[in-house]
N, C-alpha and C positions, 0 to 999 in steps of 0.2 A: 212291044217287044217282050218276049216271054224269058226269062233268064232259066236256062235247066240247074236242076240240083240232083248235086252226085252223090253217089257211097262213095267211100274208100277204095273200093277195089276199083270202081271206074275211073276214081282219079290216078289210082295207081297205074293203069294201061295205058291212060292218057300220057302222063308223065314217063311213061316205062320205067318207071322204080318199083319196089317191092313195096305191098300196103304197109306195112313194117314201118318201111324209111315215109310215108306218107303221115301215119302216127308219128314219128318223130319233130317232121316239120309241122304239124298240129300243135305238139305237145311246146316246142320251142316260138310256136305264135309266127312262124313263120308263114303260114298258108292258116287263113283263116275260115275259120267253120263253124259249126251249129249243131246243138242237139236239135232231134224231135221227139219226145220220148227217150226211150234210149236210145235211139240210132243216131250215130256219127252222118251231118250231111255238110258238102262244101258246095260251095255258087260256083257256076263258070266262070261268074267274073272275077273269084278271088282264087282263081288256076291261072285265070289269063293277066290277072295283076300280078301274082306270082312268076309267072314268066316273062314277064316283063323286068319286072325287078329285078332277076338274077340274070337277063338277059343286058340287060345297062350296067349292071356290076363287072358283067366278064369285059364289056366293051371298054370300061373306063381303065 
């Protein structure tokens, strides 16, 4: 199973928030990421832990 890795802007589309608000939950360690060089990169699976986690938060 191959996991994709995103920019910022793809995570921002995915999420439909502003890449803005995408840096902020980076910078708060809320959605977790990776340099390569310099570029900013995030896994799918830490978009789809990500929504999951704030998806069980709204639930509780």
């Amino acid at each position: 199973m191959t996991t994709a890795v995103l920019t910022v802007d793809q995570v921002a589309v995915r999420l439909g928030i502003s890449r803005w608000k995408v840096h902020d939950l980076i910078r708060s360690r809320e959605l977790a990421s990776f340099k390569i060089g310099r570029c900013r990169r995030v896994s799918e699976a830490a978009v789809n832990a990500f929504v999951s986690l704030r998806t069980e938060q709204e639930a509780a």
